[in-house]
N, C-alpha and C positions, 0 to 999 in steps of 0.2 A: 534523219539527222538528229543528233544529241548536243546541248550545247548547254552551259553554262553562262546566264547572262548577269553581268555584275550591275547593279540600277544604279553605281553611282558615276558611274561612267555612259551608260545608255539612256538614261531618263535625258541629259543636259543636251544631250544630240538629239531625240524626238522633239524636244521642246524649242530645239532652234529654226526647225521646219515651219516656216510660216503659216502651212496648211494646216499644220497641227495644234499652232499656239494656242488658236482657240479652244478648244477642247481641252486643253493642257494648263490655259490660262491660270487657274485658281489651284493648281496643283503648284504648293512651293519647291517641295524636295521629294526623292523617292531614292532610299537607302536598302541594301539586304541585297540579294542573289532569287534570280529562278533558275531553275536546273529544267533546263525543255528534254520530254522527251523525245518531240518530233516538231518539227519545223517546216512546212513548205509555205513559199514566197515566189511570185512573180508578178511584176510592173517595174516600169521607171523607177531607179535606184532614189533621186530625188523629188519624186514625186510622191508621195506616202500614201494618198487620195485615192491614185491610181493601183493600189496593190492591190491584188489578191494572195492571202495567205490563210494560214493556218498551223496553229500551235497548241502543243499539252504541254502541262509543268509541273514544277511543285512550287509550292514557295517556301523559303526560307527566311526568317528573319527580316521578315521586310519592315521597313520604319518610314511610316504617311506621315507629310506635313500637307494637309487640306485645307484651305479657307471654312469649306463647308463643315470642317467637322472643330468641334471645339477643344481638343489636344493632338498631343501627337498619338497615331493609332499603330499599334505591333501588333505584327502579324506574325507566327509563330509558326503555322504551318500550314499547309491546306491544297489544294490543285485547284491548279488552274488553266483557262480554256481561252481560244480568242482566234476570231478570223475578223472579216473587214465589216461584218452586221453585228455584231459584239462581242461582249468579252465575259467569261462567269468564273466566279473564284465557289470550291465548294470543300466545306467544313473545315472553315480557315480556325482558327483557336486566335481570336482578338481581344488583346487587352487595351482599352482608353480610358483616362482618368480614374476613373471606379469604378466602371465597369469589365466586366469579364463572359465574352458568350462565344460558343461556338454559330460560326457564321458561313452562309452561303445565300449568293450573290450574282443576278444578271443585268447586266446594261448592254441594252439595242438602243441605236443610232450616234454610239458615241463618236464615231466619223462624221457626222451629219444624219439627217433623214428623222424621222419621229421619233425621239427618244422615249425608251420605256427601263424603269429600273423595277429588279424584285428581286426583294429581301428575304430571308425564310434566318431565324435567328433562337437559341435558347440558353439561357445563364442568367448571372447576376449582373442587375444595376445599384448604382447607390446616388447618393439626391444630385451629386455634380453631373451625372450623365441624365443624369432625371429630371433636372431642371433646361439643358437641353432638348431630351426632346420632345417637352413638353413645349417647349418656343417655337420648334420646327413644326407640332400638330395643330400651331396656334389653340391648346386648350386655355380655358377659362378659369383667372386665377383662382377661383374657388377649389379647385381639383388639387388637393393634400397630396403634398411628394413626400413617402414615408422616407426612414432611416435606407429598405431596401427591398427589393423588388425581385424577387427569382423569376423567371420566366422559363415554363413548363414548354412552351412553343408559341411564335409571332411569324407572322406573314403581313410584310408590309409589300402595296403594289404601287408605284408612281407612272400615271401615263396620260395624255392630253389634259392635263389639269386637274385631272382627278385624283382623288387619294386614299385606298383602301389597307384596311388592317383588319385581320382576324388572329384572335391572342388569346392563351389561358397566362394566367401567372398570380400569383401568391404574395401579398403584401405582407410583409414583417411583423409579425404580432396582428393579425387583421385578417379581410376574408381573403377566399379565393374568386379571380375577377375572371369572367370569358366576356368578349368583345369580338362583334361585329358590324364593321361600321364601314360605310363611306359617304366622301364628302368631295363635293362635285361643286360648279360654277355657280348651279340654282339653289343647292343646300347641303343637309346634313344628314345621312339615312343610318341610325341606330340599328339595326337588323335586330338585335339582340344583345342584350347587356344584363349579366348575371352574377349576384352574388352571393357568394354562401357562405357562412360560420355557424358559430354555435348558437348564435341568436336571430340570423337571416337567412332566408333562403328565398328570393327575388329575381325575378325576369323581368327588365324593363324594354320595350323598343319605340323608338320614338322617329318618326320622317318630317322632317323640317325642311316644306318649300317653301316658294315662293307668296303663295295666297294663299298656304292650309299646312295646319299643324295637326300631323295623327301622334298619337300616344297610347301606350297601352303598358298597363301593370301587372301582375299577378304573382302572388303570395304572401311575404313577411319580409318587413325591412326594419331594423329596429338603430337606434340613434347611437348604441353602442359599433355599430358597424359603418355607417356613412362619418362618423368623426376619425376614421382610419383612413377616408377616402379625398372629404371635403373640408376645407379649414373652416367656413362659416357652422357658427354654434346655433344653427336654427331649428336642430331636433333636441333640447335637452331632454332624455328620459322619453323620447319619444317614438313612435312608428307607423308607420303605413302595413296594413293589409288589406290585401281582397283579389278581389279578377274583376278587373274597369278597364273597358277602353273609351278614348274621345277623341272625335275630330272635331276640328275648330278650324272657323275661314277668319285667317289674320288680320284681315282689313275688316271685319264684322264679329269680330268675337262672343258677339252675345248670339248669335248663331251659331251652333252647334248641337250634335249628338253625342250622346255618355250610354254606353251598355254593360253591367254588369254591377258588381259591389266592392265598394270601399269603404274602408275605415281610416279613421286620421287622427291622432293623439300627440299634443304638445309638440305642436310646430311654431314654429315663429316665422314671415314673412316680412316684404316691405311693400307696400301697393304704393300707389303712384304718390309722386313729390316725396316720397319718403316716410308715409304712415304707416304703423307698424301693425300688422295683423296678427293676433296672436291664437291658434285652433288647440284651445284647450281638448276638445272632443267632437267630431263631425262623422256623420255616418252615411251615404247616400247610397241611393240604387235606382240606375239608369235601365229603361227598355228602347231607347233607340230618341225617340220625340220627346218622352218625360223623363225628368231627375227629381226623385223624393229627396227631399232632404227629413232624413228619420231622428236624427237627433243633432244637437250642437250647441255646444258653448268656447262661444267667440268674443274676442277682446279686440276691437279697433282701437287705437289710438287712446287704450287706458278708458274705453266705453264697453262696458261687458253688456252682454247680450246672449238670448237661444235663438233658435230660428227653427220654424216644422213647417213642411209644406212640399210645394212641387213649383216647378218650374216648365214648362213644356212650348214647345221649339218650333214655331212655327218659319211659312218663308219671308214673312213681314216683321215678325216681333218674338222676344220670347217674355211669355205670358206668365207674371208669378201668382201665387194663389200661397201666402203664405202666412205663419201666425210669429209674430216679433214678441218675444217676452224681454223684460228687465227688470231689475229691482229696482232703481233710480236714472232717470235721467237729468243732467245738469244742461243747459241749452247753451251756456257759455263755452263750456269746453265742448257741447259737441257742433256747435256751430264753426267753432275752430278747426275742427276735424273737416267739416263739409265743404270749407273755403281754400283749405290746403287738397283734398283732393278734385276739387273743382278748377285749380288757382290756373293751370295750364293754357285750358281753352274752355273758358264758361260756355258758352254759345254751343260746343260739341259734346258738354255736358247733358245739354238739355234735349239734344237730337239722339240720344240713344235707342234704341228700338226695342224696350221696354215698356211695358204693357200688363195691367194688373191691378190688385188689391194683396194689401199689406194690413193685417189687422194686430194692432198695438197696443201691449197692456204692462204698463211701467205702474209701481208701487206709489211714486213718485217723480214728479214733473217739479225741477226749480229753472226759475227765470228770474234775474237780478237776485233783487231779496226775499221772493214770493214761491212759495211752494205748493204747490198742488197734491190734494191726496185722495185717489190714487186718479191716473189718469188714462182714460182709454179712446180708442181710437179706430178707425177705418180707413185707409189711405189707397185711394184709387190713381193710379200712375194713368199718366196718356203720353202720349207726343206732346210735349209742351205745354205741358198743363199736369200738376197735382192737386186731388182735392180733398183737404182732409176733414172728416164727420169726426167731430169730439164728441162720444156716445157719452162720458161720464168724467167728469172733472171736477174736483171740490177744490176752494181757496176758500180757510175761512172760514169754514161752516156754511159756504156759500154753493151751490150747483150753479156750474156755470158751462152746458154745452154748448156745441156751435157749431161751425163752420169755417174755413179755411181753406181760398184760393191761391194755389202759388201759380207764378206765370214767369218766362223770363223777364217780363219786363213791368210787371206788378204785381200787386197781394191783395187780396179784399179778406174781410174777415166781417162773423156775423155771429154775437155771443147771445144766447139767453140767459140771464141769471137769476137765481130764486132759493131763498131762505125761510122755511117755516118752523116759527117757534123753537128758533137758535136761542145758545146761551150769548147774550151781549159782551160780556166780559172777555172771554178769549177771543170770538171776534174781530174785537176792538185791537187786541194785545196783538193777535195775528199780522192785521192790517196795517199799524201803526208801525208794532215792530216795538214798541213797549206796553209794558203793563200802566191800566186805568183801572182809576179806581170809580165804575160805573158794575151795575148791577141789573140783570134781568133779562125778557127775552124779546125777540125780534124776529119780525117777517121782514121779508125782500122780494120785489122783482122789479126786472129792469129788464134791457139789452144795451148794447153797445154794437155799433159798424161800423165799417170805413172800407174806406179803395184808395190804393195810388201806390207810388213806388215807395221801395222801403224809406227810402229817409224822408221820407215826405208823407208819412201812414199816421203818423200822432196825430199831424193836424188836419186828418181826416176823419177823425174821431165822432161820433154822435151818437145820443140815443136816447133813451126816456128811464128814468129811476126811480 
């Protein structure tokens, strides 16, 4: 049987079948002509539920009004297919808003039963159809919708909750992207994510569940290519290479393994409350249990620093073994820093499963109006307990080593101090904070201790001078 069906006379009678409404529901209107070439039908005339049929066609000029889609969509040309387990449209030519893609198209259980849709699509987007389906992928506003978007080939699948896509295509002045990805009830599984131009050539894939984050990198990614991709300006001038992968258990993140090598240049970040990490240069290389950190200059919160050492990953703790350099520390602004990333949950601060010695050598230590030159250190990490060994500290013309217990819920400190055959005069000026007109030299020794909680440590004070 050959028939001619006009959709603006046939869609308003499907849609008047009550058995049908549902399915039918969010379709507003359906315009344009199929030309079937074969037609069989049998069940109950008003029963729709009950048919069994089967039909081929073409389509002509068909004009969708869908809730789900966000214009109206023309359909230009294409075949199409449909008995009572579903319906498939293939190499329709559809034009929506700004977009333009040759399309082919299956939906099973649109009578009822477990619905499954599959897309297979390639042409042009532009940001109005880009910014759609970017809503519909729930992506993360970071993700830059250029001017436009060719697509060399996409295979989208929808089926019990799940949602899979695999795609090459071609961003407008920018690289070319392939995507394999799905995302399901418990997470997000990257399979594969790649991009190439003139200045990148990158494989990322990353599985996000529920208690563990894998991730894996390998090649060249430079900042001239992800500002095509992502609107945040957090690479300026900058790039990632190497071959590194890591797992990480999300509820434990300081446990983890890193295997392979990476490099990191001018990134910017935000760590927690909103402190700003800034990786002038980071280099490491993981064997599975250890991370070297081989080189780096890093800026917290406007506090520059290097860091050299290792890190390694036990099932209790991960243990640093590291060397902190700086040219100055200010203790005001970086106490500041320590109390906004702490500010959260003090208490789960201090419970981290870190473990270690930290050896520390700043040019320069100030506190209030008092500067230390140069100042060094040892700083042993526990479970709820830091202890830090001041190997070398001058104020003053004064050596003033010591000790220093932090705890969550007190501080002891234990100073020695000792001056021999100092100039008095700068001393004096050092200490006061103006110049005296006093002349000559001086020995010192003393100590100073105390214990108890911070606001309450002054008037703990005691010692012999």
């Amino acid at each position: 049987m050959e028939a001619r069906i006009d959709q603006d006379e046939v869609f308003p009678w499907l849609k008047s079948f009550e058995e049908l409404n549902g399915s039918l529901r969010e379709v507003r209107s359906v315009r344009g002509a199929i030309d079937l070439d074969n037609l069989y039908l049998r069940g109950p005339l008003l029963k729709p539920k009950e048919w069994h049929f089967k039909s081929t066609g073409k389509v002509e000029d068909i004009v969708l009004d869908w809730t789900f889609l966000p214009g109206t969509a023309f359909l230009n040309r294409g075949t199409i297919s449909a008995n009572e387990e579903g319906v498939s449209l293939k190499d329709a030519k559809v034009d929506m808003l700004d977009a333009s893609v040759t399309l082919s198209a299956t939906r099973e259980g649109y009578l009822g039963g477990r619905p499954k849709t599959d897309l297979t699509f390639q042409g042009k987007m532009g940001p109005r159809s880009l910014q759609w389906s970017a809503k519909l992928a729930d992506l993360p506003p970071q993700i830059f919708l250029p001017d436009l978007i060719a697509f060399e080939r996409a295979h989208i699948e929808l089926k019990d909750g799940n949602t899979f896509f695999e795609g090459k295509w071609r961003v407008h002045e920018g690289p070319e992207i392939t995507a394999n990805v799905l995302k399901h009830s418990k997470g997000l599984v990257i399979n594969k994510l790649t991009l190439n131009d003139a200045s990148s050539d990158a494989a990322l894939s990353i599985d996000l569940q529920e208690n563990e984050l894998k991730l894996a990198f390998a090649g060249k990614l430079s900042s001239e290519t992800l500002q095509r991709v992502i609107t945040e300006k957090e690479f300026p001038g900058g790039k990632i290479e190497g071959d590194f992968g890591a797992e990480i258990q999300r509820e434990k993140p300081f446990r983890f393994t890193a295997r392979g090598k990476i490099r990191v240049e001018n990134i910017s970040l935000s760590l927690k409350q909103g402190v700003p990490l800034k990786i002038e240069n980071l280099s490491m290389d993981g064997d599975g249990t250890r991370l070297a950190v081989e080189t780096s200059a890093l800026v917290v919160d406007d506090n520059p620093f290097s860091l050299r050492g290792d890190l390694k990953f036990t099932q209790e703790n991960t243990v640093i073994d590291m060397d902190l350099f700086t040219d100055h520390i200010e203790w005001a602004k970086l106490a500041k820093t320590i109390e906004a990333l702490g500010k959260k949950d003090k208490k789960a601060a201090w419970d981290l499963p870190i473990t270690g010695t930290l050896r520390l050598k700043s040019n320069s230590f100030t506190y209030n109006k008092y500067t230390w030159l140069p100042l060094q250190a040892d700083i042993a990490v526990h479970r709820n307990d830091v202890d830090i060994m001041v190997n070398r500290a001058i104020l003053c013309s004064i050596s003033s080593p010591g000790r220093v217990n932090v705890r969550p819920d007190s501080l002891s400190l234990n100073f020695q101090l000792a001056a021999d055959n100092e100039d008095l005069k700068p001393a004096l000026a050092c200490l006061l904070g103006t110049d005296v007109e006093i002349t000559g030299k001086f020995n010192f020794k003393g100590n100073v201790k105390g214990q108890g909680e911070k606001e309450t440590l002054l008037d703990s004070l005691q010692g012999n001078l």
